[in-house]
C-alpha positions in Angstrom: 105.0 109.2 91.1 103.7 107.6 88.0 101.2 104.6 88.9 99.1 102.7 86.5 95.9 100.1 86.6 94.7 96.7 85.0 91.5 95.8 83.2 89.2 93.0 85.5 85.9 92.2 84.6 84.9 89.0 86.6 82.9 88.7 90.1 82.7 87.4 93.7 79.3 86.8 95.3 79.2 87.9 98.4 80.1 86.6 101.5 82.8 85.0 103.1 83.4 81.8 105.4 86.4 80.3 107.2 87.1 77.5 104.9 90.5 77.8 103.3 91.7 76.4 99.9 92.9 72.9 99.5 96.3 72.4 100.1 99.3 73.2 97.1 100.2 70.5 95.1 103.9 69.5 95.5 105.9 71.3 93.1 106.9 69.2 89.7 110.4 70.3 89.6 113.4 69.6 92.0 114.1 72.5 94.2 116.8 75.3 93.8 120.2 75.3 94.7 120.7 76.2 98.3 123.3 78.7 96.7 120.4 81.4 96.2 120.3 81.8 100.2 123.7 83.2 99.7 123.2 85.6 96.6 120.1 87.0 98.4 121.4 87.6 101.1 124.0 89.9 99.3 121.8 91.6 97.4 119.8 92.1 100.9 123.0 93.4 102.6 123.7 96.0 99.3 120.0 97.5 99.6 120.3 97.9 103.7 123.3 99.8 102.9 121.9 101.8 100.0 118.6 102.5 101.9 118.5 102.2 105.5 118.6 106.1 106.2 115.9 106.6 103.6 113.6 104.6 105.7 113.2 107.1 108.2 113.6 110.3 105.6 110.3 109.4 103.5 107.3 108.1 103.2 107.5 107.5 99.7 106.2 104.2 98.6 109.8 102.8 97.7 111.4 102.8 101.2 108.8 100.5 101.8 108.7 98.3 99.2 112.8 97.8 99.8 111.7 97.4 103.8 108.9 95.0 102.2 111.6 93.0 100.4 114.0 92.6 103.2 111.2 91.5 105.0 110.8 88.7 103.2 113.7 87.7 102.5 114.3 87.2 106.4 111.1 85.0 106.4 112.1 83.2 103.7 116.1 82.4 105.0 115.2 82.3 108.6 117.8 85.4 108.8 117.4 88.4 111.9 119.9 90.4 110.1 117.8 93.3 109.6 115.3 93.2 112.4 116.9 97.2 113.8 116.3 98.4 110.1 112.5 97.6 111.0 112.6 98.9 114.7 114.6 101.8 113.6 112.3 103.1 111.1 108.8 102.3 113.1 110.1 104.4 116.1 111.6 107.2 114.4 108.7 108.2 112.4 107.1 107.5 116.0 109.3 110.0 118.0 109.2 112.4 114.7 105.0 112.4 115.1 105.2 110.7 111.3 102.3 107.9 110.9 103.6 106.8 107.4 100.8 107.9 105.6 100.9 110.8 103.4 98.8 112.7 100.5 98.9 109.4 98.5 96.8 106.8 99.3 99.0 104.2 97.1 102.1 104.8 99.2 99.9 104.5 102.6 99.0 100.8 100.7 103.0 99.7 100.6 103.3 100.7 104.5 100.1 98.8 105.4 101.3 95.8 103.7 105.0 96.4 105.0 103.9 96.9 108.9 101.5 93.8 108.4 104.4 91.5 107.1 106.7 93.1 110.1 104.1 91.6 112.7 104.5 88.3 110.9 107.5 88.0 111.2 107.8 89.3 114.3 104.9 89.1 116.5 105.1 92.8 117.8 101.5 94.0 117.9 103.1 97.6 117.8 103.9 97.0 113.8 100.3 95.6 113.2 98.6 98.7 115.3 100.7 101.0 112.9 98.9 98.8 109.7 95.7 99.4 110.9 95.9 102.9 111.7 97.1 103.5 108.1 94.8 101.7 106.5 92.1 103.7 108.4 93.5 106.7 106.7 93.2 105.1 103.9 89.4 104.1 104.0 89.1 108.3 103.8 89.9 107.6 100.1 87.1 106.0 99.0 85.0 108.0 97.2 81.4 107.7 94.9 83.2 108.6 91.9 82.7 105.5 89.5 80.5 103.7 91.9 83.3 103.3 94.6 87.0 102.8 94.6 89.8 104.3 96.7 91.4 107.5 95.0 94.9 108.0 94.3 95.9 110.6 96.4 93.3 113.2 98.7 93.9 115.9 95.7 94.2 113.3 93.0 90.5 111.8 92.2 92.1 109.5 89.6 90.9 105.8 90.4 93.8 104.0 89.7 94.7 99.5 89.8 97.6 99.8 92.0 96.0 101.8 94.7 92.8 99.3 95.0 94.7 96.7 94.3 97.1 97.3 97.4 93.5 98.2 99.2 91.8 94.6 98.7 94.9 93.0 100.1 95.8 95.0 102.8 92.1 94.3 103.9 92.6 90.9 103.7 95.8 90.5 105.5 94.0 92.6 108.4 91.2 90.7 108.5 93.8 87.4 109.2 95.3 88.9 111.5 92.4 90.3 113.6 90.6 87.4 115.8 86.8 87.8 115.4 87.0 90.0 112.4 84.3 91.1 110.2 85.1 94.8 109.1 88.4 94.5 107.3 86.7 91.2 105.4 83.7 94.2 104.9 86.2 96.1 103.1 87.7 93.3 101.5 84.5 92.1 99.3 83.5 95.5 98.7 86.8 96.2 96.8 86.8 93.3 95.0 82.8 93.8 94.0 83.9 97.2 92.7 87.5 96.3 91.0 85.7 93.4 89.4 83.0 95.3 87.8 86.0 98.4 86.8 87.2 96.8 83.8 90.8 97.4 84.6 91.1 93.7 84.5 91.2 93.2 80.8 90.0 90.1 78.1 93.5 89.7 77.6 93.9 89.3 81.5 96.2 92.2 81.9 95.7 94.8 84.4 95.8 98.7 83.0 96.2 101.6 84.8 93.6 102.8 85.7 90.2 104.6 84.7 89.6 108.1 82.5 85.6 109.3 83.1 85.3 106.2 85.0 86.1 104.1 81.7 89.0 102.0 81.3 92.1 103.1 79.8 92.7 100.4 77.3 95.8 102.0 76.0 98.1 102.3 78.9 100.8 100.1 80.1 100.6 96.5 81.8 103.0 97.5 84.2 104.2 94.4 86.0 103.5 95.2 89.6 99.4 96.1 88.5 99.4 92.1 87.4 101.6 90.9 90.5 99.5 92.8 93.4 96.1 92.1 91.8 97.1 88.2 91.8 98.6 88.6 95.2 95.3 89.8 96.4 93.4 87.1 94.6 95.3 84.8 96.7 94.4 86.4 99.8 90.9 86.3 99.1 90.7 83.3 98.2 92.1 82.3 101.6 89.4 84.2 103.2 86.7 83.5 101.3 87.6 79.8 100.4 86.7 80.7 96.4 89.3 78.6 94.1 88.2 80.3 91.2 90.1 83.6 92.8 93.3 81.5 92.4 92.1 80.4 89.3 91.6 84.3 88.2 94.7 84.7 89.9 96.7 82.0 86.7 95.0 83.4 84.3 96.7 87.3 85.1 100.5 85.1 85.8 100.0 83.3 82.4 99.3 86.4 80.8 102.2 87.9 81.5 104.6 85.0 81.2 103.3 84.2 77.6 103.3 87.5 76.8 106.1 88.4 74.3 106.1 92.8 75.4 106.4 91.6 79.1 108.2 88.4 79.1 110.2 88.5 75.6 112.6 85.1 76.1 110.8 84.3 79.0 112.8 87.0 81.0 110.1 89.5 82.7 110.8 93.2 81.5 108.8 96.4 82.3 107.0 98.5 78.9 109.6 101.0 79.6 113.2 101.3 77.7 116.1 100.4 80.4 117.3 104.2 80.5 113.7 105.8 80.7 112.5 103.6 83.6 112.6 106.5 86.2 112.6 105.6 89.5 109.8 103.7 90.3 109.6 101.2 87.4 112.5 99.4 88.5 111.0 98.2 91.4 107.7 96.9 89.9 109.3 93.1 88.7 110.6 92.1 91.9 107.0 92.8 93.2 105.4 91.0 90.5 107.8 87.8 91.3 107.2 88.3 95.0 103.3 87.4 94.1 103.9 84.6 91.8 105.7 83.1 94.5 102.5 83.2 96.6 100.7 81.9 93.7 103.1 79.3 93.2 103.0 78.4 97.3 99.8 77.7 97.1 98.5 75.5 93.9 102.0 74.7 92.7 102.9 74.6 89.4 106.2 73.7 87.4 105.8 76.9 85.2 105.9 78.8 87.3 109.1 78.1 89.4 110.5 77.2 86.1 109.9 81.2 85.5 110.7 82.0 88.7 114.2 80.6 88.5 114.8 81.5 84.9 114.7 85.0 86.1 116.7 84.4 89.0 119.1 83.3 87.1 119.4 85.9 84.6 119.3 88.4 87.0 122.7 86.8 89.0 124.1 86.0 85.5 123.4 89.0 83.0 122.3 92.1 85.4 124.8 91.9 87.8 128.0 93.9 88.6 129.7 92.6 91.9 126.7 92.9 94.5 124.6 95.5 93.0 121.5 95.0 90.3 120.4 96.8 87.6 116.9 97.5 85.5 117.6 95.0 83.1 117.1 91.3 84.1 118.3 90.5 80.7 121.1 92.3 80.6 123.5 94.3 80.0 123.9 95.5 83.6 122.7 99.4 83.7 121.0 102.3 85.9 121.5 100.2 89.2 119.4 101.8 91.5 118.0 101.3 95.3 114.9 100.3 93.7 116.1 98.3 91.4 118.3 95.9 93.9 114.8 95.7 95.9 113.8 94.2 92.5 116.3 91.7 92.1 116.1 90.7 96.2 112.6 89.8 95.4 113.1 87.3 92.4 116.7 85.9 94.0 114.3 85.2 97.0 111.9 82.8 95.3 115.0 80.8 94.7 115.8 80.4 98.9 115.1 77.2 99.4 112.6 75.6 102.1 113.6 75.7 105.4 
């Protein structure tokens, strides 16, 4: 599995108190068409179909990212369709003696942050025990090796964004959902002290892949999800440590990448890969980009960004589309639909859901 990290050079003192950030501004433009529930929720019933079974046959990071996806796309809709999808994978890896982690400590990440958003929606404390059993496997990873960071994979020393990126916000999330807490928000603020100080996070506010003798490695593709997690977990933190200039960092990294002509040429997002060389996991990273920006967006408004938001939405129904299934290219022509693509196109069709 091909992962990839982003360039970040600012810091957070540390610390953290209970105050939140001020509340979002109301968004400047009028909200979507109620039509979007509907398209969703058949891309939704298309990627259940594709991937159900898969759930319970891998631990691979893209079973749950599609879980993830489905996930929030019941949150967002106020749909129960796929609540046995969730119970159905949790207790087979149970009966099967499977914990969902494996020898990669990214794909441990996705199933932290998928059990977390299962207890959310769900309120079963079984789904956030899970979380924090994984990410305790995790914390195994983090190693002296540039100063700190959580490796790859337990044979793979390779400090990469995605994996610490998934890290930081899987801490935070723990830390909300654990009354009292002061160890996951421990983790948290050391992450962030050491991704800040990695130089993933780049000048031009672009996340690369990761680091080379502890160094950087300018040349490597911004791949989309890199920028959408890190921001993600920017807005976390800045819920738990009641920083605005996280969210602020947070803009910075979305602008980057919607002003960017390689990532957002015609202001329709696209990975640095062609359409047919993609692989398997690349498809997936948009959606999880969009998923973020929607956090963003929740929380300081913003009519560029659901203008974005729903320009891609669009696109994707319009120009990628060939019945109920999705392909790689939100611009078009439809091509290589995949499971991990239609996750990708549930995430951006759900930004659209309005409001409940």
């Amino acid at each position: 599995m091909l992962f990839l990290a982003v360039v970040l050079v600012v810091g957070l003192a540390g610390g953290y108190h209970a105050s939140t950030a001020a509340a979002p501004e109301q968004p400047a433009v009028p909200p979507p068409s109620a039509g979007y529930t509907a398209k969703a929720a058949a891309a939704a019933a298309v990627l259940s179909r594709q991937s159900a079974a898969a759930y319970t046959r891998t631990h691979l990071w893209q079973a749950a990212s599609a879980l993830g996806a489905t996930i929030d796309f019941m949150r967002a809709s106020g749909s129960r369709a796929y609540l046995g999808d969730l119970s159905m994978t949790y207790l087979a890896h149970q009966r099967a003696g499977h914990h969902f982690a494996d020898h990669y400590y990214d794909d441990d990440g996705w199933w932290v942050l998928t059990w977390v958003k299962a207890y959310e929606l769900t309120g079963d404390r079984g789904y956030l025990r899970q979380a924090k059993s994984i990410f305790a496997a995790m914390t195994r990873g983090w190693t002296r090796t540039c100063g700190g960071g959580v490796q790859w994979g337990t044979h793979r020393p390779y400090k990469n964004a995605i994996t610490n990126e998934e890290f930081l916000r899987d801490a935070v999330l723990l830390h909300d959902a654990t009354p009292g807490d002061t160890r996951y928000a421990t983790w948290a603020l050391r992450e962030w002290r050491w991704f800040s100080a990695s130089g993933m996070l780049t000048r031009s506010h672009l996340v690369v892949d990761g680091l080379t003798r502890c160094r950087p490695r300018l040349g490597s593709p911004t791949w989309t999800y890199n920028q959408g997690m890190l921001i993600g977990a920017l807005v976390s933190l800045a819920g738990m440590t009641g920083h605005r200039s996280l969210l602020a960092k947070a803009g910075q990294v979305a602008h980057a990448v919607m002003d960017s002509a390689r990532l957002s040429p015609h202001g329709i997002l696209r990975e640095p890969c062609s359409p047919l060389s993609c692989g398997r996991d690349r498809p997936m990273f948009k959606g999880i980009f969009m998923e973020n920006l929607k956090l963003l967006y929740d929380h300081v408004g913003g009519a560029a960004y659901q203008a974005y938001m729903r320009r891609n939405a669009g696109a994707v129904w319009a120009d990628d589309r060939r019945g109920d299934m999705f392909g790689v290219s939100w611009a078009g022509p439809f091509k290589a639909p995949t499971m991990t693509a239609q996750a990708s196109a549930l995430d951006v069709l759900t930004t659209q859901i309005r409001p409940r």
